[in-house]
DRENGU-581392 format. One record per residue (C-alpha): x, y, z; residue number from 1; residue in three letters. Coordinates in steps of 0.05 Angstrom, whole numbers, always signed. Example, Ala and Ser with C-alpha at 12.3 -4.5 7.8 and 13.67 -1.06 7.14 Angstrom:
BEGIN
<<+246; -90; +156>; 1; ALA>,
<<+273; -21; +143>; 2; SER>,
% end
This chain:
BEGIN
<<+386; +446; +746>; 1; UNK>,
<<+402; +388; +791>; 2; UNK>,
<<+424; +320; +758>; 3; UNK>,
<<+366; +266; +773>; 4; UNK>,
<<+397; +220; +832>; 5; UNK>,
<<+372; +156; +797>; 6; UNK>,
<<+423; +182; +737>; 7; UNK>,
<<+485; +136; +727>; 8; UNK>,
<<+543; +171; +764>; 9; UNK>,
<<+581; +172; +682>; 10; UNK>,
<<+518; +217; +654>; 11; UNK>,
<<+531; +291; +655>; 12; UNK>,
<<+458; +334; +670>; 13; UNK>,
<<+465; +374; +598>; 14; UNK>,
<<+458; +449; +586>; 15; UNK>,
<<+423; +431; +526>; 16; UNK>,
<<+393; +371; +516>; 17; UNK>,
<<+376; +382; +446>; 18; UNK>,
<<+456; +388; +432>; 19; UNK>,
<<+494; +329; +383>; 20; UNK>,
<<+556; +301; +411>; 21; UNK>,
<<+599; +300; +350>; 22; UNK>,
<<+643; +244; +373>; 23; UNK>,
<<+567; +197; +377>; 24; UNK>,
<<+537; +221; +318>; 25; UNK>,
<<+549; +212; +254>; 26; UNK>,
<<+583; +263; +207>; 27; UNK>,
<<+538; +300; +179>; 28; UNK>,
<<+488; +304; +224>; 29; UNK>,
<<+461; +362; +246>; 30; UNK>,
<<+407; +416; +276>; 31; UNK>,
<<+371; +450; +216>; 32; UNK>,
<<+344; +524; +226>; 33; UNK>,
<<+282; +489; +249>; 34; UNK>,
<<+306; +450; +296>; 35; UNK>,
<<+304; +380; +260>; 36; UNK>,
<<+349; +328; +261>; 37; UNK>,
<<+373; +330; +191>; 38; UNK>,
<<+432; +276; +169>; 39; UNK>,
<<+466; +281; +98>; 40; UNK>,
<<+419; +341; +88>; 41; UNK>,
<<+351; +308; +95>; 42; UNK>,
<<+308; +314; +152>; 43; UNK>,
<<+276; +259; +201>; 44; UNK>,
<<+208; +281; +188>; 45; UNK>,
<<+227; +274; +113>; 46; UNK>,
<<+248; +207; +122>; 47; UNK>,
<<+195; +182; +172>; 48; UNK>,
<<+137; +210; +133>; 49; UNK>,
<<+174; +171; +64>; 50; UNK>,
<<+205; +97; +106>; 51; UNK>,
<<+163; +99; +174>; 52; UNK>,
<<+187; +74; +242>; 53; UNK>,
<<+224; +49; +263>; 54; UNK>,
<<+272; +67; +217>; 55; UNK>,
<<+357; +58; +202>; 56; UNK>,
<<+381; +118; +175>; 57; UNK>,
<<+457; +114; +141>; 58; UNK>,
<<+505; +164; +131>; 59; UNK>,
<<+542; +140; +70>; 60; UNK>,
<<+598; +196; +71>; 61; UNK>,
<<+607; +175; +131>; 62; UNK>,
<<+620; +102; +123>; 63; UNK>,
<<+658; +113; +62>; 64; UNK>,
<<+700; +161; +99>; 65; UNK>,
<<+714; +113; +158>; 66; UNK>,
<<+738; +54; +113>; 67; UNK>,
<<+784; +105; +79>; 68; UNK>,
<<+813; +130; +137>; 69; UNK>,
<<+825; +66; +160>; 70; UNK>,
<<+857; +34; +97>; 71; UNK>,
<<+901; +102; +99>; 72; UNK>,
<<+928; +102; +167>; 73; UNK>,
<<+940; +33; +173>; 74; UNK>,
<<+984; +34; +103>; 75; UNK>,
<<+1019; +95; +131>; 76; UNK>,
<<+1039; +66; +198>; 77; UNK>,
<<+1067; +0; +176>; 78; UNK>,
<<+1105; +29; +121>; 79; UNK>,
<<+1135; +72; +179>; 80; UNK>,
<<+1158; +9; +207>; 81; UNK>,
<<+1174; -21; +137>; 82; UNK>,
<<+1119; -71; +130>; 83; UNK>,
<<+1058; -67; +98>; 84; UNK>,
<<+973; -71; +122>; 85; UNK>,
<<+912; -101; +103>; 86; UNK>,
<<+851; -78; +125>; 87; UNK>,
<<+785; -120; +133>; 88; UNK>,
<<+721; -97; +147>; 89; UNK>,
<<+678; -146; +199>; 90; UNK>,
<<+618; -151; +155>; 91; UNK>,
<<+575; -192; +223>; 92; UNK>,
<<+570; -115; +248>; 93; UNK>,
<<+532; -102; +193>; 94; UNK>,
<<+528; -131; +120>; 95; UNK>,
<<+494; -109; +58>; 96; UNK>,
<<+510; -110; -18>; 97; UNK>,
<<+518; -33; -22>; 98; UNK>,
<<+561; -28; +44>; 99; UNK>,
<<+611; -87; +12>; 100; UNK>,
<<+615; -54; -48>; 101; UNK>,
<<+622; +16; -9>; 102; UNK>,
<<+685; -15; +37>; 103; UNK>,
<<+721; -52; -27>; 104; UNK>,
<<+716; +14; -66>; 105; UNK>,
<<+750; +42; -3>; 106; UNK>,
<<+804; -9; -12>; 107; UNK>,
<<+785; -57; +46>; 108; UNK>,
<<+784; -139; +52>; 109; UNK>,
<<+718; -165; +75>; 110; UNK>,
<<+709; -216; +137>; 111; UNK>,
<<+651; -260; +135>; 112; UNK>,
<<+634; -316; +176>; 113; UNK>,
<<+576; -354; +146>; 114; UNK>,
<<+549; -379; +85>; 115; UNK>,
<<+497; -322; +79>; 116; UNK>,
<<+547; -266; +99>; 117; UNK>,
<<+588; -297; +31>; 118; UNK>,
<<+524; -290; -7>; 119; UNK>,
<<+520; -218; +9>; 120; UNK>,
<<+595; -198; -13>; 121; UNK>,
<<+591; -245; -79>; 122; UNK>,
<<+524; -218; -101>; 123; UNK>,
<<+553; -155; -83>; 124; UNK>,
<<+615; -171; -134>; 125; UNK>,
<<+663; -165; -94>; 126; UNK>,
<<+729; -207; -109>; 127; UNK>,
<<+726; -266; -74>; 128; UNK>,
<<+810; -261; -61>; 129; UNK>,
<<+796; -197; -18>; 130; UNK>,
<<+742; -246; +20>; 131; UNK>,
<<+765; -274; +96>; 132; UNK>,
<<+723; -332; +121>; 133; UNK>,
<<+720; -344; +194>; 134; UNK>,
<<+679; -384; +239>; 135; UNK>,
<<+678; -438; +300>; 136; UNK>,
<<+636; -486; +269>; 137; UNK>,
<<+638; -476; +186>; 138; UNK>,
<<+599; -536; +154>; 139; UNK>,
<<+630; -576; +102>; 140; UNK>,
<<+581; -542; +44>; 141; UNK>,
<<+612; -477; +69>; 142; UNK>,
<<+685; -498; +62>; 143; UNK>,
<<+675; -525; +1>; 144; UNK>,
<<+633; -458; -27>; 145; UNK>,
<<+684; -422; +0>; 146; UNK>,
<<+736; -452; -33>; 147; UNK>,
<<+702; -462; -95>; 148; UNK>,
<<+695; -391; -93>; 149; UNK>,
<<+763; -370; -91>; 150; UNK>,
<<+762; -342; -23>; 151; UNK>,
<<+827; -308; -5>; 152; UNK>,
<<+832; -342; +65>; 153; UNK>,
<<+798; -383; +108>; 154; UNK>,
<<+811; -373; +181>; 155; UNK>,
<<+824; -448; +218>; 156; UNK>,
<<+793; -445; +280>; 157; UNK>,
<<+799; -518; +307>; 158; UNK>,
<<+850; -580; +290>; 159; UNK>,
<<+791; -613; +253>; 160; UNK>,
<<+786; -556; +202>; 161; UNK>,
<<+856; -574; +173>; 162; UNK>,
<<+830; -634; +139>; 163; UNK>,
<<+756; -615; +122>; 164; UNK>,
<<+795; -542; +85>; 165; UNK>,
<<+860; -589; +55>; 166; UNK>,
<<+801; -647; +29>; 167; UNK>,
<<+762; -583; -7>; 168; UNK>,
<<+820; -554; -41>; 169; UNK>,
<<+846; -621; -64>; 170; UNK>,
<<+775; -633; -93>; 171; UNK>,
<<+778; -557; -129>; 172; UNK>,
<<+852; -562; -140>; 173; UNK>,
<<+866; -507; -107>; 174; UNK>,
<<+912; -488; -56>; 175; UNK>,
<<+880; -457; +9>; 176; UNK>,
<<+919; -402; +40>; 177; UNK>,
<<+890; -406; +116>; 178; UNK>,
<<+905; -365; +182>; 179; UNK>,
<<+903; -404; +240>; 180; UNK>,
<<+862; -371; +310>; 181; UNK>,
<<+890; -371; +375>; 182; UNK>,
<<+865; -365; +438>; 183; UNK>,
<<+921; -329; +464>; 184; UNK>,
<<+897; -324; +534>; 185; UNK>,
<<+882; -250; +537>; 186; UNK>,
<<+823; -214; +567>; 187; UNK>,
<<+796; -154; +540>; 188; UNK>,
<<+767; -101; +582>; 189; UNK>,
<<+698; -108; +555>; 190; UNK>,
<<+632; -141; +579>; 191; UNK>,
<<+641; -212; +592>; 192; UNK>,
<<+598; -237; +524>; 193; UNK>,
<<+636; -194; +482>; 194; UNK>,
<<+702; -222; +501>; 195; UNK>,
<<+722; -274; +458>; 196; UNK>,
<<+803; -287; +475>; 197; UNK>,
<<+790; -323; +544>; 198; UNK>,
<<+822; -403; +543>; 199; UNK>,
<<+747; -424; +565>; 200; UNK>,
<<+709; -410; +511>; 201; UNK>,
<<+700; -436; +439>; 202; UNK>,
<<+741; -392; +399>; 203; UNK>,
<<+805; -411; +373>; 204; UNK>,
<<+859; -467; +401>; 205; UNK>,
<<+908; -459; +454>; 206; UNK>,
<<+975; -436; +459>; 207; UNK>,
<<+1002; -496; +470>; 208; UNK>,
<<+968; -527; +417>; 209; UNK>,
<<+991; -478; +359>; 210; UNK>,
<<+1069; -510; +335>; 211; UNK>,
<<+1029; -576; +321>; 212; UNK>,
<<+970; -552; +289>; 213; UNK>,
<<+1019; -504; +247>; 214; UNK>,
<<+1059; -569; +234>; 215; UNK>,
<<+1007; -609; +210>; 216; UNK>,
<<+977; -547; +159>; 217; UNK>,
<<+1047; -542; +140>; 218; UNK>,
<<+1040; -620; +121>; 219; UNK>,
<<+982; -607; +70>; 220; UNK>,
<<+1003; -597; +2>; 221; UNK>,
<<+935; -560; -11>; 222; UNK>,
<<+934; -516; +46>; 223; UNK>,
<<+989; -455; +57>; 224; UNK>,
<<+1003; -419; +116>; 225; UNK>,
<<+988; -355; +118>; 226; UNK>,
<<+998; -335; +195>; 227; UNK>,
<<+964; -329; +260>; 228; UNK>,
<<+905; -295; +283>; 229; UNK>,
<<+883; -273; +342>; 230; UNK>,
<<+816; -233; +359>; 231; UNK>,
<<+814; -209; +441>; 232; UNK>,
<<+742; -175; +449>; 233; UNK>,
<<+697; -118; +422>; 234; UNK>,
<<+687; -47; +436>; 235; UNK>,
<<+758; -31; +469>; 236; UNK>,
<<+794; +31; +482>; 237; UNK>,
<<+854; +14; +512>; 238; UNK>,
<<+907; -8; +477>; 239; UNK>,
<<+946; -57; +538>; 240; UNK>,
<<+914; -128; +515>; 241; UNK>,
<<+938; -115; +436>; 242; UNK>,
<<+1008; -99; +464>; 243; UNK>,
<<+998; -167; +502>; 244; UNK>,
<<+973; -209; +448>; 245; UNK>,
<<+1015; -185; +401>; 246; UNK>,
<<+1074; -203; +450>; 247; UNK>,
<<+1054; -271; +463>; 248; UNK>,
<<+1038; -286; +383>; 249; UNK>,
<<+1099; -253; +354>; 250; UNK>,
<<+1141; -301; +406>; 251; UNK>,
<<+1100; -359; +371>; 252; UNK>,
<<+1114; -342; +309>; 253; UNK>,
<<+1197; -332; +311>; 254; UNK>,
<<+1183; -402; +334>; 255; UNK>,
<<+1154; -419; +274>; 256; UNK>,
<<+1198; -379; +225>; 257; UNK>,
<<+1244; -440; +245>; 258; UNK>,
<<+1205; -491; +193>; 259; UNK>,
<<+1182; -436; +148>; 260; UNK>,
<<+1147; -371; +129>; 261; UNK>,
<<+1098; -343; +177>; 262; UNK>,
<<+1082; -286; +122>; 263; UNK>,
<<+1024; -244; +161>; 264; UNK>,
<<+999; -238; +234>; 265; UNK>,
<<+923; -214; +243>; 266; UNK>,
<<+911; -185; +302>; 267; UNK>,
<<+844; -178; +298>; 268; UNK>,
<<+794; -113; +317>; 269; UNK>,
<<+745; -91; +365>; 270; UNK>,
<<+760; -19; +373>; 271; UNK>,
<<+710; +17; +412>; 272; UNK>,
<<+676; +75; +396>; 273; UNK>,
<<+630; +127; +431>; 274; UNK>,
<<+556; +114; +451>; 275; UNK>,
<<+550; +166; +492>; 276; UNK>,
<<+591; +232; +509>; 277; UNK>,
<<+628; +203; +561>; 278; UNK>,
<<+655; +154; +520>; 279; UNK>,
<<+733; +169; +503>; 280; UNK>,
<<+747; +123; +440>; 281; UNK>,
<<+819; +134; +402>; 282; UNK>,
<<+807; +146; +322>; 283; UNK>,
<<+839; +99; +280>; 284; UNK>,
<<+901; +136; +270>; 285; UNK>,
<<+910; +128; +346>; 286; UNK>,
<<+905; +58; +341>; 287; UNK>,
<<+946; +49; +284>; 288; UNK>,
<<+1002; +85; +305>; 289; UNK>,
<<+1002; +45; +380>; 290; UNK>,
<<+995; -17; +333>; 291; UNK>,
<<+1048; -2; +297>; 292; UNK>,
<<+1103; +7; +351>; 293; UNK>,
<<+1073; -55; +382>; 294; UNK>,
<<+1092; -93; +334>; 295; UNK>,
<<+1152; -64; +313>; 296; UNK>,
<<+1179; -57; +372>; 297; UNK>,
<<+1177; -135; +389>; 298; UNK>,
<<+1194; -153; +323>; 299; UNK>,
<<+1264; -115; +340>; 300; UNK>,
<<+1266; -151; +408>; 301; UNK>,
<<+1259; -224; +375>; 302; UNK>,
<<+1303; -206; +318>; 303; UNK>,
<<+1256; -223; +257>; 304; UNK>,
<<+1220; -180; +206>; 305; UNK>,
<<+1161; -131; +220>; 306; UNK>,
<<+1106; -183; +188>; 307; UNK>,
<<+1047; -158; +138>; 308; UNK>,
<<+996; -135; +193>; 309; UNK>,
<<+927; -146; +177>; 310; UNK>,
<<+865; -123; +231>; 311; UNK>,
<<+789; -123; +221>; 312; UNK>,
<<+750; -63; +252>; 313; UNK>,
<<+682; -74; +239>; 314; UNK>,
<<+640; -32; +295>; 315; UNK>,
<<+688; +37; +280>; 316; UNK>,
<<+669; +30; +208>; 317; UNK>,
<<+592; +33; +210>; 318; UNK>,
<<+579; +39; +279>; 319; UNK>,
<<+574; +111; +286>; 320; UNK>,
<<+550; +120; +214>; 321; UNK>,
<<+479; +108; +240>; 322; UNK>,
<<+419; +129; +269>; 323; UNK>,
<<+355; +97; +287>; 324; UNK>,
<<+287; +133; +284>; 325; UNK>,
<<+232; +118; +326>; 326; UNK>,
<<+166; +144; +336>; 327; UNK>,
<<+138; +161; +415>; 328; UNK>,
<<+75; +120; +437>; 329; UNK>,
<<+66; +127; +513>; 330; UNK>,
<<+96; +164; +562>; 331; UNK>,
<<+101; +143; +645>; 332; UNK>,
<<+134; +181; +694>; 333; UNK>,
<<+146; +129; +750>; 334; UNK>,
<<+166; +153; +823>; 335; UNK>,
<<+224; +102; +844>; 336; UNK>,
<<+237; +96; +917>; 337; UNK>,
<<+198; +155; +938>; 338; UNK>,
<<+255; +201; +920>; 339; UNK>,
<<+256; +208; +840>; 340; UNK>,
<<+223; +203; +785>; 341; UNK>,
<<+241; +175; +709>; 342; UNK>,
<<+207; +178; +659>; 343; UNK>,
<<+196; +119; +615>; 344; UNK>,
<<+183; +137; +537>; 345; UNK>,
<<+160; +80; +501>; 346; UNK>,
<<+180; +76; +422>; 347; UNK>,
<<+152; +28; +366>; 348; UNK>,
<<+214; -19; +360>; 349; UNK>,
<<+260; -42; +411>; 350; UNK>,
<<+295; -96; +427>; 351; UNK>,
<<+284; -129; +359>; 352; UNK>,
<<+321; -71; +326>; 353; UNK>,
<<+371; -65; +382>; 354; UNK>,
<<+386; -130; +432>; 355; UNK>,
<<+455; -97; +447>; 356; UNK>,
<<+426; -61; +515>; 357; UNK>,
<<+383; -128; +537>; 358; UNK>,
<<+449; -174; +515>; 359; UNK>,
<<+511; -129; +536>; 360; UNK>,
<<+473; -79; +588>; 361; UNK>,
<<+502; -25; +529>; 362; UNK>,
<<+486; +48; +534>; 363; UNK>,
<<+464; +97; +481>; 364; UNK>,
<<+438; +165; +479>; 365; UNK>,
<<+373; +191; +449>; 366; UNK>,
<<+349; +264; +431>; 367; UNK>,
<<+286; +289; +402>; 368; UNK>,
<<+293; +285; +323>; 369; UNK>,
<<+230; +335; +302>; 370; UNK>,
<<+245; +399; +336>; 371; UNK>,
<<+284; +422; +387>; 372; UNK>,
<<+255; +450; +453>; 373; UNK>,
<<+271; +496; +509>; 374; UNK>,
<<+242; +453; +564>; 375; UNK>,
<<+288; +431; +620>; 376; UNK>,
<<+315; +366; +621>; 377; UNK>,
<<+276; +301; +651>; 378; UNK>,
<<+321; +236; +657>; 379; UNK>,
<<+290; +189; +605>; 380; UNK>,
<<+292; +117; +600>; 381; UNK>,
<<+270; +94; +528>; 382; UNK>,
<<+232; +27; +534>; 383; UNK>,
<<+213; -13; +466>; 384; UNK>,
<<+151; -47; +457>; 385; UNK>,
<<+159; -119; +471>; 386; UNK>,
<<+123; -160; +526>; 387; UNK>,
<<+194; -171; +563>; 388; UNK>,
<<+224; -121; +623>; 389; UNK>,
<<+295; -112; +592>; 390; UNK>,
<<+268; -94; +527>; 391; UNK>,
<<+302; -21; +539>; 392; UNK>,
<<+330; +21; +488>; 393; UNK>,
<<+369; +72; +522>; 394; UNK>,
<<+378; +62; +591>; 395; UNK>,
<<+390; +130; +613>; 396; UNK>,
<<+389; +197; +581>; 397; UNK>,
<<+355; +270; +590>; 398; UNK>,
<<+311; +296; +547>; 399; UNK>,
<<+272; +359; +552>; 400; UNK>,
<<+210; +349; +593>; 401; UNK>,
<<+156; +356; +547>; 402; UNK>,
<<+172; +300; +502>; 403; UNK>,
<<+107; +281; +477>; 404; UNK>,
<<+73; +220; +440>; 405; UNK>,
<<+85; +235; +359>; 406; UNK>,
<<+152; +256; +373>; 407; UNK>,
<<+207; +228; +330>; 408; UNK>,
<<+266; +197; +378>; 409; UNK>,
<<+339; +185; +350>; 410; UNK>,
<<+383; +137; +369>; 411; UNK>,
<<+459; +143; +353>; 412; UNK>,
<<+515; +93; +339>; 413; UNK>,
<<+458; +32; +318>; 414; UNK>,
<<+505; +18; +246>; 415; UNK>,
<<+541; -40; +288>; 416; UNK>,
<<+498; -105; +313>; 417; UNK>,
<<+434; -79; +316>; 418; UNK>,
<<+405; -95; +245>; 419; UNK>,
<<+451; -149; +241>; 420; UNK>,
<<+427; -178; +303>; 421; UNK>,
<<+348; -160; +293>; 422; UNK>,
<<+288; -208; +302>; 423; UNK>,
<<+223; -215; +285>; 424; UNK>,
<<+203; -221; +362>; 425; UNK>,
<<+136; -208; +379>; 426; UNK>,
<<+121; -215; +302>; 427; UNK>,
<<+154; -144; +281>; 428; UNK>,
<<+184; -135; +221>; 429; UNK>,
<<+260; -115; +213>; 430; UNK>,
<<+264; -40; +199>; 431; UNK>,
<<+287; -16; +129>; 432; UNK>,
<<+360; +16; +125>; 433; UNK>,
<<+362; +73; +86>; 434; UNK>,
<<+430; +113; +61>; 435; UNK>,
<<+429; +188; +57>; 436; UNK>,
<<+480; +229; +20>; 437; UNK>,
<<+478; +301; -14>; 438; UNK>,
<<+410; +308; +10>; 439; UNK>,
<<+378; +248; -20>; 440; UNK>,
<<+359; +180; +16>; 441; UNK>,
<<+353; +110; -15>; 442; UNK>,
<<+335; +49; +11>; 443; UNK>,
<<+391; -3; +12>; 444; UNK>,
<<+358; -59; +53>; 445; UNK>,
<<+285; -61; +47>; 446; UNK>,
<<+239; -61; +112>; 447; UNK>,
<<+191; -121; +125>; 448; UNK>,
<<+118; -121; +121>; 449; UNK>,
<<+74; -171; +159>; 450; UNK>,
<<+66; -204; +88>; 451; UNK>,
<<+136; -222; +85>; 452; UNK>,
<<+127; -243; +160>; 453; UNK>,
<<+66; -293; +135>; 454; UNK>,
<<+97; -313; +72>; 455; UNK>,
<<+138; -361; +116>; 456; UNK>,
<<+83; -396; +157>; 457; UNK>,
<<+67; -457; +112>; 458; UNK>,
<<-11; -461; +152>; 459; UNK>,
<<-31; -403; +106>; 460; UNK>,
<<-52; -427; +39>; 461; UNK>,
<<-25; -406; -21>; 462; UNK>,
<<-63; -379; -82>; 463; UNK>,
<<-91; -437; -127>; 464; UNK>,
<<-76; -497; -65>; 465; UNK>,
<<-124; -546; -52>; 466; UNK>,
% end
């Protein structure tokens, strides 16, 4: 068959477009003898007919798996070059008692960056030590929770931090170990929102500003220095703007070694992973490896010690883990310039479940979850249901051509920033996440129902109100 013209010059026409990409979906996902989507042994109909639509679906082996690997190959690496790793996992991509408790068992830190995202980890028992608290604007109530707490570290992010964190751990008698955020400058070769290392943007202080603002930490008796951070963008593959940043922090801190102990250096995360098949991500061994002889090979050029390496992959932990099910309302096959046609397959969610294609133009790839067909493929644009234009699920894909309303759709790589950045827009509820593992399914966060959505509007009177 003939690849659609209106298809994106990066999408392959498939041979089988009921086929799973391993490197986009998760695990243990698979085909059954059916022709179901079945993940962790239980099928989509299974799961639709016991959660509904839309629905996140959570392979827990999966997860688990990925913050093990992680953990493993960063300890390796570093101990190659003599030093040691800590691992944290980005709880913004996606946060939830069971997946803290599922990363800590796997021998991760946890990043947070609000008040509610510490909620999560602390009703989720995790140590608050093992807890990383970052954020451009943390209020003084979260400071002082945070240090109340115990928190391990609390990332500075601007010169007025240093004396809201030092006046909190005076008040606890504590001392606050802190990292300090940089803006070192470099770009990331990612979509312009998602890169978060540029010097005009709100992130972290300058360069130039560090030796000073290290000086005055330094000068707190409740505050200790724990090192530099530096976070450069999301979703990369290539490995060139780590080597950079890690250049120009490493030459800050042999500077700083001078006056004292720069123990750690955080270098942050964003590894990429796959969306669709021709996405090329490296596994985390890759990167730990490359990270590895980054550092260590500019630690031997400035003559100090390889430094305890820390790095917070967030989207390569969970990302991949998950799928979202949807359920096909209409179908439109619209004839675009008088040459083509795509088809436009509208679901029950959209981009209340998933802003990432309407914020970041993202990609993702969909196949039929209830059966598999023989028809030949149709490009396929999955639209959501909300009264807005971009609200588009998957921008392009194939599908076979008789995709029909009823049919279950799947959605791969959703774990990362698509519950976590859900809305109730239009007045829809956030779907439930559910984890499957060894043929069983549980829900972990629970779905809302247009009561919880009214429960908030204070114009509907209560039971027993006058």
């Amino acid at each position: 068959m003939t690849a659609n013209p209106l298809a994106p010059s990066w999408l392959a026409h498939p041979e089988d477009a009921n086929e799973l990409t391993p490197t986009v979906w998760p695990a243990n996902a698979a085909r059954t003898a059916t022709g179901e989507l079945s993940i962790a042994g239980v099928s989509a109909t299974e799961l639709v007919s016991e959660f509904g639509t839309p629905l996140f679906v959570m392979d827990e082996a999966d997860v688990r798996a990925r913050a093990t690997a992680a953990r493993e190959a960063f300890d390796r690496e570093f101990a190659r070059v003599g030093s040691t790793a800590k691992v944290y996992y980005a709880g913004k991509a996606f946060l939830s008692t069971e997946v803290a408790r599922w990363v800590t068992a796997a021998g991760l830190y946890i990043d947070v960056c609000s008040g509610g995202e510490l909620a999560v980890t602390l009703a989720a028992g995790v140590d608050p030590a093992r807890l990383g608290f970052h954020g451009n604007n943390k209020s003084l109530a979260e400071i002082d929770r945070a240090v109340r707490e115990g928190v391990g570290v609390i990332v500075i992010d601007s010169l007025i931090e240093i004396e809201r964190v030092a006046s909190a751990a005076s008040t606890h008698g504590r001392v606050q170990k802190v990292r300090l955020r940089l803006n070192s400058g470099v770009h990331a070769h990612t979509h312009e929102y998602l890169a978060t290392a540029r010097e005009d943007q709100k992130f972290g202080i300058a360069l130039s500003e560090a030796a000073a603002a290290v000086a005055a930490i330094r000068a707190q008796p409740a505050l200790e220095f724990l090192g530099l951070h530096s976070h450069i963008g999301s979703q990369i593959f290539e490995s060139e703007g780590f080597v950079e940043a890690a250049r120009r922090l490493l030459g800050l801190q042999a500077e700083l070694l001078l006056d004292g102990p720069v123990p750690e250096l955080n270098l942050g995360g964003g590894f990429g992973i796959a969306y669709t098949a021709a996405d090329d991500a490296p596994d985390v061994a890759t990167i730990a490896s490359r990270f590895a002889d980054i550092v260590a090979s500019e630690c031997a050029r400035l003559g100090i010690a390889v430094p305890v390496v820390a790095v917070e992959p967030g989207r390569s932990i969970v990302g991949p883990s998950t799928v979202t099910l949807y359920e096909v309302g209409t179908i439109k096959d619209v004839l675009v310039d008088n040459t083509a046609v795509r088809k436009y397959v509208s679901v029950d969610g959209g981009m209340s479940d998933n802003a990432r294609p309407a914020l970041y133009e993202a990609d993702y790839s969909v196949r039929i979850a209830n059966r598999r067909s023989d028809a030949p493929a149709a490009l396929v644009r999955v639209a959501g249901k909300h009264c807005e234009s971009g609200d588009i699920v998957v921008r392009a894909d194939y599908l076979p051509g008789d995709v029909l309303p009823g049919d279950l759709l799947a959605v791969p790589a959703t774990g990362a920033y698509c519950w976590s950045l859900a809305s109730n827009y239009n007045y829809l509820g956030r779907p439930a996440v559910v984890a499957v593992m060894d043929g069983a399914a549980r829900v972990i966060v629970r779905g809302e129902t247009e009561a919880d959505l009214l429960s908030r509007d204070a114009g509907i009177p209560t039971s027993g109100a006058r």
